[in-house]
C-alpha positions in Angstrom: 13.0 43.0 18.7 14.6 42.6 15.0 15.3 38.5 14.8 19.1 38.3 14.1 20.0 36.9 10.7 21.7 33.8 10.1 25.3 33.5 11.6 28.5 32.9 8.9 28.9 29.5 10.1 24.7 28.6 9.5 25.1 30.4 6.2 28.6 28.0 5.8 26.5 24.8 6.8 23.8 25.3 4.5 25.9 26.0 1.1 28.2 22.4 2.3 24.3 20.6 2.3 23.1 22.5 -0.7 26.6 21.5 -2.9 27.0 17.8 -1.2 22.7 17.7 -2.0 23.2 18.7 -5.6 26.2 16.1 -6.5 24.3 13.3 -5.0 21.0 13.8 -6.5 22.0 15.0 -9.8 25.3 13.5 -9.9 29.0 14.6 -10.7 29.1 18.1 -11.7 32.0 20.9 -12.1 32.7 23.9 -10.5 31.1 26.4 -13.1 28.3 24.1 -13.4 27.7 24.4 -9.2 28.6 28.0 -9.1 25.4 28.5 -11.5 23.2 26.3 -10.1 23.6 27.3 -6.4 24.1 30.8 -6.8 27.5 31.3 -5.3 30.4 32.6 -7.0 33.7 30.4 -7.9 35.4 31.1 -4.2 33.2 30.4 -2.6 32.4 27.2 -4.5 36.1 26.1 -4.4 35.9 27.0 -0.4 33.3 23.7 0.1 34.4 21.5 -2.0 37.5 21.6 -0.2 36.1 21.5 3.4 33.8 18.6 1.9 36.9 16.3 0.4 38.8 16.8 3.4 35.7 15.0 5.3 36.0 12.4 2.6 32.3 13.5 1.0 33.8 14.4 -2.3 36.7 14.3 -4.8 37.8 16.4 -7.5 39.2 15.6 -10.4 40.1 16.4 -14.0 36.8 16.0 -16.2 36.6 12.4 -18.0 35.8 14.0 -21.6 37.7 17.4 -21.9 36.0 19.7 -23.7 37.0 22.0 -26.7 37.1 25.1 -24.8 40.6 26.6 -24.2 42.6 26.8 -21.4 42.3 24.8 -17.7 39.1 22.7 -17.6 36.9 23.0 -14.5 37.4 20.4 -11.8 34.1 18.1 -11.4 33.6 17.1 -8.2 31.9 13.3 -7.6 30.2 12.1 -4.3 32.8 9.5 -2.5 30.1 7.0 -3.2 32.1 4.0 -1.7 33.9 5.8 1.2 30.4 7.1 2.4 27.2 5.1 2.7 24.2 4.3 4.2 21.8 0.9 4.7 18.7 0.6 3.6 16.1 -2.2 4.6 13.1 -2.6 2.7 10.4 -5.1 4.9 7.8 -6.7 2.2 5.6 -9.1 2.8 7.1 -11.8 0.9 10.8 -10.7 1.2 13.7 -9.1 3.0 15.9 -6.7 1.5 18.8 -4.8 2.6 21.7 -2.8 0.4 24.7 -1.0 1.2 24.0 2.1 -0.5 26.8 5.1 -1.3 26.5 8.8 -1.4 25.3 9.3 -5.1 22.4 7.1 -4.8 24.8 4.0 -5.7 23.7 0.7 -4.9 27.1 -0.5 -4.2 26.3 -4.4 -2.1 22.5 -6.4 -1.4 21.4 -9.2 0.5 17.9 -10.4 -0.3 15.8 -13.3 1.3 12.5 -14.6 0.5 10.0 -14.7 3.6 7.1 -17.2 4.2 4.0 -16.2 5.0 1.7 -17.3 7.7 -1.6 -16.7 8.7 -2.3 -14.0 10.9 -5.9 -12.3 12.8 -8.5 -11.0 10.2 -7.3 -13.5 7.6 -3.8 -11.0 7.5 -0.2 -12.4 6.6 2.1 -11.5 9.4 5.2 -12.8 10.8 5.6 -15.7 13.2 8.3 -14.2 15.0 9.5 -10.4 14.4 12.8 -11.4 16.3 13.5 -13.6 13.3 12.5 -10.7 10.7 15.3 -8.4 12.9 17.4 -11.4 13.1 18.0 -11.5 9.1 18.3 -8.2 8.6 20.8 -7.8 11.1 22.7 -10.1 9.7 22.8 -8.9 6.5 23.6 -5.8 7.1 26.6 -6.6 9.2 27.8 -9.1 6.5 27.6 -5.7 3.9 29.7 -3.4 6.7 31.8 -6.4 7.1 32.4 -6.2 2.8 32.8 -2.6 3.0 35.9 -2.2 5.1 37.4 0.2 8.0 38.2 2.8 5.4 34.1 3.1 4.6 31.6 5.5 7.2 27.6 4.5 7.8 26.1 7.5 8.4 22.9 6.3 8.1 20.1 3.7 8.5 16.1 3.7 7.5 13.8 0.7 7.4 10.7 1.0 4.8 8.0 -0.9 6.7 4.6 -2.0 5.3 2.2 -0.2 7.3 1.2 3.0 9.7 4.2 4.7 11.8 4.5 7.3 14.2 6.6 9.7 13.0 7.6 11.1 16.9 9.7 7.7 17.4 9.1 5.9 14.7 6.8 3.2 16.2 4.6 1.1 13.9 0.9 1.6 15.1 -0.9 -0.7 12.5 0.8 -3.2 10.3 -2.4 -5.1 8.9 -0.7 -7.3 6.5 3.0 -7.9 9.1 2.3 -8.0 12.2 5.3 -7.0 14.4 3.6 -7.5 17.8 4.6 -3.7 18.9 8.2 -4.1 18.3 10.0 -1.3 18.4 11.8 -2.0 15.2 14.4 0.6 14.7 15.4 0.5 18.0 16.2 -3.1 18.3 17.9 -3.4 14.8 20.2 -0.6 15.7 21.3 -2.1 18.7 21.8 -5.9 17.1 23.8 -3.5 14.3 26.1 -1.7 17.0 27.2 1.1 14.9 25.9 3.8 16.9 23.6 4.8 13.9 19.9 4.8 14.4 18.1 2.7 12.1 14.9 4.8 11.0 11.8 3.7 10.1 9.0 5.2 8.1 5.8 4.1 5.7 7.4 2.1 2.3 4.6 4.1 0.5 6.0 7.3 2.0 9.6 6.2 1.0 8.3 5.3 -2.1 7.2 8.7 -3.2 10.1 10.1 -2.3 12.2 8.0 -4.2 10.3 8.7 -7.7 10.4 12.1 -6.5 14.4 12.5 -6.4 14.9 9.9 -9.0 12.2 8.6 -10.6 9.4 9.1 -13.3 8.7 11.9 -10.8 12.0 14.0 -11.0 11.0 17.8 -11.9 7.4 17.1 -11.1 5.9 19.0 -7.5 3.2 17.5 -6.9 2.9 13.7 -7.3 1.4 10.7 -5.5 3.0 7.5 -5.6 0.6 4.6 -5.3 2.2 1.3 -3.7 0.8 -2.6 -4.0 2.6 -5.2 -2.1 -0.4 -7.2 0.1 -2.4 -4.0 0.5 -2.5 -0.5 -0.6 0.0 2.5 0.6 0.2 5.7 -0.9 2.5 8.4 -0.6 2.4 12.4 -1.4 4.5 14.8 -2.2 3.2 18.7 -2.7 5.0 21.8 -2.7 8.3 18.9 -3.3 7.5 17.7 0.4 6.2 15.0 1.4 2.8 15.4 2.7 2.6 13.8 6.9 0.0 14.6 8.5 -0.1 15.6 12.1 1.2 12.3 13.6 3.0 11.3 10.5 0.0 9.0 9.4 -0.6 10.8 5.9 -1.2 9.1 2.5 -3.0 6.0 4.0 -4.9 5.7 0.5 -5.3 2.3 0.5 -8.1 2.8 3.3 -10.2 5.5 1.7 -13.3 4.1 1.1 -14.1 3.5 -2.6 -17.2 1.0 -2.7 -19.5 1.0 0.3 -20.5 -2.5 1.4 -17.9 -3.8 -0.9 -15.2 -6.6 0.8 -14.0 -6.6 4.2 -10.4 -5.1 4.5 -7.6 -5.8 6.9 -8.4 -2.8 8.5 -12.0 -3.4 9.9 -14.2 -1.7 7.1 -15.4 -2.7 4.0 -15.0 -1.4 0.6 -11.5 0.4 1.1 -9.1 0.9 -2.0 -6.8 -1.8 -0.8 -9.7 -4.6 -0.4 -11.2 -3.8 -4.2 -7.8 -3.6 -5.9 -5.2 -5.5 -3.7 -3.6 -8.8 -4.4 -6.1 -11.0 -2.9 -8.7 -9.8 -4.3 -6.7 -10.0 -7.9 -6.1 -13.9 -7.4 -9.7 -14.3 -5.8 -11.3 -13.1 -8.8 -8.8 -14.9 -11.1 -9.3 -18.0 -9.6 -6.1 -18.3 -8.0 -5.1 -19.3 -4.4 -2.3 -17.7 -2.8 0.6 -19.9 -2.5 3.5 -19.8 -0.5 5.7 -21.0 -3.5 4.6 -18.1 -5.2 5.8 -14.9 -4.0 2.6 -12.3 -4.4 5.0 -10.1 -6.9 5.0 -13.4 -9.2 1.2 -14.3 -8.5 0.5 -10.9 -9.6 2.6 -10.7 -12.4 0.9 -14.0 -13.7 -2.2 -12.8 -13.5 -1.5 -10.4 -15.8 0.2 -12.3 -18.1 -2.8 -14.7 -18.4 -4.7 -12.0 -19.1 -2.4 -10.8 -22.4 -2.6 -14.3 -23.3 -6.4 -14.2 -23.8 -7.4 -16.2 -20.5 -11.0 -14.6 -19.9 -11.4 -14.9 -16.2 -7.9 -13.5 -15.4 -8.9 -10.4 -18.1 -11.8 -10.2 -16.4 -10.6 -10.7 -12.6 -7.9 -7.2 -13.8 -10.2 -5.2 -15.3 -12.5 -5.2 -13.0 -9.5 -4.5 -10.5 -8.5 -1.6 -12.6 -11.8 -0.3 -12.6 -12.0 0.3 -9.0 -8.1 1.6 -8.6 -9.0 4.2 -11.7 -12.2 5.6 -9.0 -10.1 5.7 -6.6 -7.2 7.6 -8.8 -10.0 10.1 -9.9 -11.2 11.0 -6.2 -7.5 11.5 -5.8 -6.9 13.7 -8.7 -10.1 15.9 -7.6 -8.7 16.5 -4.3 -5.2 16.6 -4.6 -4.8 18.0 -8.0 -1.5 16.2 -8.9 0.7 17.1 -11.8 1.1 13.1 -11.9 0.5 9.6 -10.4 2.8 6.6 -10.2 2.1 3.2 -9.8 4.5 1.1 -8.1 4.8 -2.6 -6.7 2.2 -4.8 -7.7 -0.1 -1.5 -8.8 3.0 -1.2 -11.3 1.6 -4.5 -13.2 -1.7 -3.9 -13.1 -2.0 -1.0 -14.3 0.1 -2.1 -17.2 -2.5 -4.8 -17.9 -5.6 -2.2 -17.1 -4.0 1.1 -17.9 -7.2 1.7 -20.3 -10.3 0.8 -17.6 -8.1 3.1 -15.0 -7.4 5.9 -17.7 -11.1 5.7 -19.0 -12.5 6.0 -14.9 -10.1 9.5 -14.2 -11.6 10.4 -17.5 -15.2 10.2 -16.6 -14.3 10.4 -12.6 -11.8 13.5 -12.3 -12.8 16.8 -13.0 -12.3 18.4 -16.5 -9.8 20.8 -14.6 -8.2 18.8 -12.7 -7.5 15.8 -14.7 -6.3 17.8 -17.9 -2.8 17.9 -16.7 -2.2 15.2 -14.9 0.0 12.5 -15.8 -0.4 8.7 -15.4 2.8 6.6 -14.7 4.7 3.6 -13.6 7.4 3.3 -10.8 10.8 4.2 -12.7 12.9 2.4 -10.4 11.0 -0.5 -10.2 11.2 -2.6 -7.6 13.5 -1.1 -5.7 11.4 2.0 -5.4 11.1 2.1 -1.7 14.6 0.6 -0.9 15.9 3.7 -3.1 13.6 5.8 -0.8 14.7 4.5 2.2 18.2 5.1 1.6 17.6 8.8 0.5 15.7 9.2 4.0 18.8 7.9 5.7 21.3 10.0 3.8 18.6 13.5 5.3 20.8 14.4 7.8 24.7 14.2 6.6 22.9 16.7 3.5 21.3 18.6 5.8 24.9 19.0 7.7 27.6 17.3 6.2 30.7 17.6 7.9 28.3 18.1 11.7 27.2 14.7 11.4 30.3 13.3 10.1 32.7 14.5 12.8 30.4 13.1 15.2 30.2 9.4 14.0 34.0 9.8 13.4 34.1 11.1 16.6 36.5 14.2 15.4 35.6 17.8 16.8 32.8 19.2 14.9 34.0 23.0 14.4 36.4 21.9 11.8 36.5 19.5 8.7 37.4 16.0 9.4 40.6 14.7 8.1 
């Protein structure tokens, strides 16, 4: 049997998404600039914006800089960045972070809290309580819905969590430098929150290359992968523009491919993994340098660094040796991935602005002729808020996927018809 086509209204759903996509990615755009872009002619263009600003996604108004063509300008229509938003918690090891986030990409409200570390199993950092982790972030969030008023919608939630998560219900499996004690995160955040929105939860690494992806050093690039330092090593992938899973969800765990047999003992159980050689305490060990808890990593990173372009020999020494091993593990990359370009983010982001040549010079002699000659090396544009941006675009997936759908139902308005 012939498979029927897609229906009016499925053809009507995916145009809304595609528009209410393009205006929050690439920002405010008119009419003719929409009808080119996505294909559809000026009706139907007009048609969506108007069932998208009667839910409250959009607004139209006159352009801010006429131009000097004759006759009626085209509307520009603008994301209702602070009638629609989303929250976005980003979990590091050393801090809490949580923002109210509008349709746009607009960072509109953040709460941020340092953390303590403690000791955990295998010489880890964990958490001495994930209730109190919850706890905070609960309470920051509510104090940013609080701040945004009755007139504003949360249609979303998504946590970016340090470690290895299920993608089938979002369960972290292994969180070797925060341990959570099998927690189930997003479910008990959601519940303290009580705004019938599930709180997501996915890799930071993952949300990380999504972020530089949409709006990043990645934007216009296909095939990336988006390295992440915070205690260990994440990675993300993007190819294709998607983000590369895995079966389970698991995908992109690059800071546990192996780069130096025998080397040091990583959080994980084996030895010689990306994260142990080029992590942040292996940085300080060979530096000299003992973690301290008055000392966020980020900063104990950072000051490595800045040792090291002051002339201080052992801290040089201690991050080029560091970059050595991250610019092997960026050529076996580049040989089996073939990226058009990497990124460095977190702490990777400062050290491989303080050992961009040992890690340039190792793809050189590490990557294949082919495969290296296109590829680009770069730093995290959104610095560090990379995977707080990500999670926020993985919580804004479904009202783009189905915009006025997922609206009526958190408004609670019948979902054949715009909501007023």
């Amino acid at each position: 049997m012939m498979k029927a086509g897609p229906s009016q209204e499925e053809i009507r759903r995916h145009n809304l998404g595609a528009l209410l996509r393009f205006v929050h990615v690439r920002g405010p755009a008119s009419r003719a600039i929409l009808a080119e872009n996505l294909g559809l002619n000026r009706s139907t263009i007009m048609a969506l914006t108007s069932d998208l600003t009667a839910a409250g996604l959009v607004r139209e108004e006159l352009p801010r800089t006429p131009g000097r063509r004759a006759g009626r300008p085209s509307l520009v229509v603008r994301p209702e960045s602070t009638r629609v938003y989303v929250l976005a918690f980003d979990v590091g090891v050393d801090r809490l972070t949580v923002a109210r986030v509008g349709l746009g990409g607009v960072i509109l409200d953040r709460r941020e809290a340092a953390r303590g570390r403690v000791a955990a199993s295998g010489g880890a950092s964990g958490a001495a309580d994930p209730n109190e982790m919850v706890n905070a972030l609960a309470a920051a969030a509510r104090s940013l819905v609080r701040k945004a008023g009755d007139e504003a919608t949360c249609v979303g939630a998504a946590l970016a969590f340090p470690g290895i998560v299920r993608r089938s219900d979002d369960q972290v499996m292994f969180g070797p430098n925060l341990d959570v004690g099998g927690m189930a995160i997003g479910e008990v955040l959601s519940r303290r929150l009580g705004l019938g929105v599930p709180v997501a939860v996915c890799n930071d690494a993952n949300l990380g290359a999504i972020a530089e992806h949409e709006r990043g050093a990645g934007v216009g690039v296909n095939d990336l992968i988006y390295l992440h330092g915070d205690v260990g090593v994440g990675g993300g992938i993007i190819t294709g523009g998607r983000l590369l899973g895995g079966e389970d969800g698991y995908g992109g765990e690059i800071g546990h491919m192996v780069v130096n047999p025998g080397g040091r003992r990583c959080a994980c159980g084996s030895r010689g993994c990306l994260e142990a050689e080029v992590g942040e305490r292996t940085l300080l060990d060979l530096a000299g340098r003992q973690e301290s808890p008055d000392v966020p990593g980020r900063e104990a990173v950072r000051a490595v660094v800045d040792a090291a372009a002051r002339g201080d020999v052992v801290a040089r020494d201690a991050l080029h040796r560091v970059g050595t091993w991250l610019g092997r593990g960026v050529a076996d990359l580049v040989n089996i991935f073939n990226p058009g370009m990497v990124i460095f983010g977190g702490t990777l982001r400062d050290v491989y602005l303080g050992a961009a040549a040992q890690i340039r010079s190792e793809v050189a002699t590490g990557a294949l002729a082919a495969s290296r000659e296109r590829v680009k090396l770069r730093t995290a544009a959104l610095g560090d808020d990379t995977t707080l941006v990500g999670a926020a675009e993985f919580a804004f997936a479904d009202v783009l996927a189905d915009p006025v759908q997922v609206l009526a139902r958190l408004r609670g308005a019948p979902a054949s018809a715009p909501v007023p």
